[in-house]
Backbone as JSON, one array per atom type, in Angstrom:
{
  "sequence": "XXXXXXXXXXXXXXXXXXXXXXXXXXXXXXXXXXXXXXXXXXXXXXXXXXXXXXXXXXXXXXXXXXXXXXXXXXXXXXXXXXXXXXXXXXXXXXXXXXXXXXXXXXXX",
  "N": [[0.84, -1.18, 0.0], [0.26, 2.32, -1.04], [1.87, 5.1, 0.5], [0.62, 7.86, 2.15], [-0.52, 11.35, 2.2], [-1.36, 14.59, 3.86], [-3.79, 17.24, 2.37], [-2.77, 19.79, 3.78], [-0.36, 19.17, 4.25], [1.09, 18.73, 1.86], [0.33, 21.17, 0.91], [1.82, 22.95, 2.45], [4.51, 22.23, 1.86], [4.77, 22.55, -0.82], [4.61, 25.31, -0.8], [6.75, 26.26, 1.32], [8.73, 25.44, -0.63], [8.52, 27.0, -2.72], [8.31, 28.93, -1.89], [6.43, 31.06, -1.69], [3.11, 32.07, -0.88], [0.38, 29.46, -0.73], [-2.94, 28.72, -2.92], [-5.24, 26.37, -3.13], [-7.23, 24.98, -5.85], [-9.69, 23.81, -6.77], [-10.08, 22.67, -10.22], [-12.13, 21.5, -12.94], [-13.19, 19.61, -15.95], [-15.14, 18.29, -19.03], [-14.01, 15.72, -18.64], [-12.61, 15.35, -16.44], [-10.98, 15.97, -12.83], [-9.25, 18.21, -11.69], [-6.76, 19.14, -8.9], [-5.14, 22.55, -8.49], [-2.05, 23.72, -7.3], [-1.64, 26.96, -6.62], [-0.46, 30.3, -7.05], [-1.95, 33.16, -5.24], [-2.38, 35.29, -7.37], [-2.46, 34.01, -9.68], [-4.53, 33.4, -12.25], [-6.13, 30.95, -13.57], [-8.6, 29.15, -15.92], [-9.52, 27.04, -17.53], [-8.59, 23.77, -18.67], [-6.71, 21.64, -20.82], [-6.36, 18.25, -21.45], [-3.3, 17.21, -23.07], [-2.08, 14.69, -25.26], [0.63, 14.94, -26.04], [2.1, 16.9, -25.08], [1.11, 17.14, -22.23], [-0.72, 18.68, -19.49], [-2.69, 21.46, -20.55], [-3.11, 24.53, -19.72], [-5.59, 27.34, -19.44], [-6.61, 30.8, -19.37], [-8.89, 33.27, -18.32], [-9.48, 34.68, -20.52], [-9.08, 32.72, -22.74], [-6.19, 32.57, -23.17], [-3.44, 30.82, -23.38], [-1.73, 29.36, -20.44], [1.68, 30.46, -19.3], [3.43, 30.17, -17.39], [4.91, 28.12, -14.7], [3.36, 26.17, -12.7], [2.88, 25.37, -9.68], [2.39, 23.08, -8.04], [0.27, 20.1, -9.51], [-2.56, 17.6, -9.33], [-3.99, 14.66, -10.09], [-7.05, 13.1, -10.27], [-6.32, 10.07, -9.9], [-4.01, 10.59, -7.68], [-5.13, 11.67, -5.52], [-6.84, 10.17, -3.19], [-10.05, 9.44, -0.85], [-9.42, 12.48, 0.33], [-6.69, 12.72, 0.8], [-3.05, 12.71, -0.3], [-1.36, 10.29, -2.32], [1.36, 9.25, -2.27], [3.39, 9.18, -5.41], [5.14, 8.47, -7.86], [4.77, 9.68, -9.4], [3.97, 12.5, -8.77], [4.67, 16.08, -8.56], [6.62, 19.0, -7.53], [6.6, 22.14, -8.03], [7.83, 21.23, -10.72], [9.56, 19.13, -10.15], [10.38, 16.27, -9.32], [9.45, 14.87, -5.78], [12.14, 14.89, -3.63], [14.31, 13.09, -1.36], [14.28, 14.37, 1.36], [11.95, 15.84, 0.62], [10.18, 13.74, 1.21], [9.95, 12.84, 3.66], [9.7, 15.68, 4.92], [6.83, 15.98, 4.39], [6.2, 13.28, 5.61], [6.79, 13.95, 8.69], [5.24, 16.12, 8.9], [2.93, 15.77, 8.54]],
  "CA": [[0.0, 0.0, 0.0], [1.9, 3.73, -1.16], [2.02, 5.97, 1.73], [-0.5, 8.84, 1.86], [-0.33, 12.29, 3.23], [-2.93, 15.73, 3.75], [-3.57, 18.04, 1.38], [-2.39, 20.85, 4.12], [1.57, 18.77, 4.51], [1.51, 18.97, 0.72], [0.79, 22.59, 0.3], [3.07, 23.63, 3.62], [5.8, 21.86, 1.21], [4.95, 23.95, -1.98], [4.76, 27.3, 0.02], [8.7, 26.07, 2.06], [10.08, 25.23, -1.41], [8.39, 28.05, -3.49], [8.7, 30.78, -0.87], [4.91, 32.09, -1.8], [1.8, 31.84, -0.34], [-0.66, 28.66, -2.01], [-3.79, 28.38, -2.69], [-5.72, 25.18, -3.47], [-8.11, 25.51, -6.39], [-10.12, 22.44, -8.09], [-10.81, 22.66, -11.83], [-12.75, 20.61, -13.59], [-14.23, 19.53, -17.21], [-15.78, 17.08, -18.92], [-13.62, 14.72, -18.53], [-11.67, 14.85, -15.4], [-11.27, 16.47, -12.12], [-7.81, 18.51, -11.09], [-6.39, 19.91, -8.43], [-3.98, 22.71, -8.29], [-1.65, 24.43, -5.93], [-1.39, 27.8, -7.41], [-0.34, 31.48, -5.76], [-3.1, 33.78, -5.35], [-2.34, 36.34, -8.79], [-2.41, 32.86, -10.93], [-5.81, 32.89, -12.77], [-6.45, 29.47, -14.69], [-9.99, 28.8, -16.04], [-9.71, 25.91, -18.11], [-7.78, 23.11, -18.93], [-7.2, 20.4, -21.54], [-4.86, 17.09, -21.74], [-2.83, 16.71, -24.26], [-0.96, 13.57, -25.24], [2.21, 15.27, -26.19], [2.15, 18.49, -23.93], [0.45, 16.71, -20.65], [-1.62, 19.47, -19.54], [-2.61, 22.61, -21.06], [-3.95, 25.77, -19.28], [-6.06, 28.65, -19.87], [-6.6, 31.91, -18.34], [-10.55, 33.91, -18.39], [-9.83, 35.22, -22.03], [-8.68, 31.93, -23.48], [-5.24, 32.28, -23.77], [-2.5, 29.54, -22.97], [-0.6, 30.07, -19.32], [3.23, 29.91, -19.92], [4.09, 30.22, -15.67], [4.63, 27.06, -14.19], [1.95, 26.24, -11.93], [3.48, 24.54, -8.09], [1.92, 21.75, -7.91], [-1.01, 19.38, -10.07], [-2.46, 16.69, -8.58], [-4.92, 14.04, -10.85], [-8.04, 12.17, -9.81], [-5.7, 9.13, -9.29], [-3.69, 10.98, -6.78], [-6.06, 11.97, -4.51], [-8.02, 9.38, -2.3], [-10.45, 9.67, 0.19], [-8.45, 13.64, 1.57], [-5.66, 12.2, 1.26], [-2.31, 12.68, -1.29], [-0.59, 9.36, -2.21], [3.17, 10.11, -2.75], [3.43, 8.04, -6.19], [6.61, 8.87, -8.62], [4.32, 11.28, -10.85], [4.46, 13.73, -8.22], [6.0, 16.9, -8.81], [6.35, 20.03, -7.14], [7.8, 22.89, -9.15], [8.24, 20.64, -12.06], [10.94, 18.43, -9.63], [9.94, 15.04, -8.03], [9.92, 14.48, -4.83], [13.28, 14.07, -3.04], [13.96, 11.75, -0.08], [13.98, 14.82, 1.86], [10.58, 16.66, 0.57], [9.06, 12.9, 1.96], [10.6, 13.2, 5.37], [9.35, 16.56, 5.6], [5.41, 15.21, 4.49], [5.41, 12.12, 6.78], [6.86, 14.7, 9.85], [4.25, 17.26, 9.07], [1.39, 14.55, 8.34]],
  "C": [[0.88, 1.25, 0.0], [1.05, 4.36, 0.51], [0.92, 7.33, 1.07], [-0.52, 10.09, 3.12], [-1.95, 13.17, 3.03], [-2.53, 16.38, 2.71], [-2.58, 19.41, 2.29], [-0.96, 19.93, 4.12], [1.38, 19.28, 3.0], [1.16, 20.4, 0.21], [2.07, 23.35, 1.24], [4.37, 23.52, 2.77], [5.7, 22.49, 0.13], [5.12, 25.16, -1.22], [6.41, 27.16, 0.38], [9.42, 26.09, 0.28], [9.58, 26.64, -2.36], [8.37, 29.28, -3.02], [7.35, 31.26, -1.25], [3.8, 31.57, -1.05], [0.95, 30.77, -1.61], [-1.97, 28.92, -2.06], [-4.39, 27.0, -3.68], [-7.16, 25.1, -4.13], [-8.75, 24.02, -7.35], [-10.87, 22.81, -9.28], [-11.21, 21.24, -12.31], [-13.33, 20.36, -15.2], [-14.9, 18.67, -17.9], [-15.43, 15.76, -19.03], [-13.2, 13.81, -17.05], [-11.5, 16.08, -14.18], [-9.36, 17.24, -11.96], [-7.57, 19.11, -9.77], [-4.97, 20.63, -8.3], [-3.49, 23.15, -7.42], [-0.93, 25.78, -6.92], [-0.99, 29.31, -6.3], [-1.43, 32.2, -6.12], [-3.45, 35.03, -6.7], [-2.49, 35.44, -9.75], [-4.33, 33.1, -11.49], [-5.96, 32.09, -14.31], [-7.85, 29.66, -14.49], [-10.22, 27.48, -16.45], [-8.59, 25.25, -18.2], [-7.91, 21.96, -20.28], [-5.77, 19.03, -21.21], [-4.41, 17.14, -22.76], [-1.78, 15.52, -24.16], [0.47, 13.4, -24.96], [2.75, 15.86, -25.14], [1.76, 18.0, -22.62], [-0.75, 17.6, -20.66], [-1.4, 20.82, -19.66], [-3.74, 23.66, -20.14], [-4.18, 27.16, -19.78], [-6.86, 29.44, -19.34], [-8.04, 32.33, -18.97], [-10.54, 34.24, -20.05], [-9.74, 34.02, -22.96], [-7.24, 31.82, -23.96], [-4.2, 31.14, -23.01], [-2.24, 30.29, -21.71], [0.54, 29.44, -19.57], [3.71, 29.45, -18.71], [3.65, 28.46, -15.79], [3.63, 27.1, -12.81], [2.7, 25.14, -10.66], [3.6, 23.29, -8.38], [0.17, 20.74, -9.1], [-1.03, 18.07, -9.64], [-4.03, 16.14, -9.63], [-5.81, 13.62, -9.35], [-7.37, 10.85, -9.13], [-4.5, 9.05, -8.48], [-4.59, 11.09, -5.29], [-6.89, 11.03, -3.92], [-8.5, 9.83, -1.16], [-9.78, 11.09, 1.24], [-7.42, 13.57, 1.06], [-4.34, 12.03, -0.13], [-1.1, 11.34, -1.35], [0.62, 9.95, -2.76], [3.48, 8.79, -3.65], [4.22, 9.34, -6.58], [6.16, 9.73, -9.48], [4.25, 12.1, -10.36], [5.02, 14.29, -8.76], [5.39, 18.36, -8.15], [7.37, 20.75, -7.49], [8.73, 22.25, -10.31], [9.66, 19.59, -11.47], [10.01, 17.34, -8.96], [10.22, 14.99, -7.12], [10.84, 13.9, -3.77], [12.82, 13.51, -1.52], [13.66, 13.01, 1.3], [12.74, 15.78, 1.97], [9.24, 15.02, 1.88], [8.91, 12.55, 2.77], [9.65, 14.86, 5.78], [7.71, 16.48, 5.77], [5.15, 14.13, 5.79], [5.97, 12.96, 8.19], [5.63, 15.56, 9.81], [2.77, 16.81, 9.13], [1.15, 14.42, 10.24]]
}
């Protein structure tokens, strides 16, 4: 069974490594559910998947966002609250070192 933390350890750890304030915003469409960890000036509206690209975002007018975005977390992340620490993680576009999962299971 993977190990499983909160959503508050896993934003405490975006905010420590990105130095900003998060906030925790769920988008949705008709496919699939997301959540991101974004700073509070970020405004995403939509999203799509793409095969090549992963995922694509877009701001109130429709245009692409170029900024990297903290953290994204799928439908098959998330159980019951709760963030499993699987190898697709990434926060700030970096996987999870041995010390980001020391600082989750202390703060859990």
């Amino acid at each position: 069974m993977k190990k499983a933390v909160s959503l508050s350890a896993l934003k405490a750890l975006v905010e420590s490594k990105s130095k900003k304030k998060t906030v925790i915003k769920i988008i949705w469409n008709d496919t699939e559910k997301i959540t991101l960890f974004i700073t509070p000036n970020m405004k995403i509206n939509s999203f799509i998947y793409d095969e090549k690209e992963g995922y694509l975002f877009y701001d109130n007018a429709g245009n692409p966002i170029t900024y990297t975005i903290p953290c994204i977390l799928t439908e098959e992340v998330l159980v019951d609250g709760q963030v499993l620490l699987v190898d697709e993680l990434f926060v700030n576009k970096e996987r999870l070192s041995k010390e980001d999962r020391q600082f989750l299971e202390k703060y859990s």
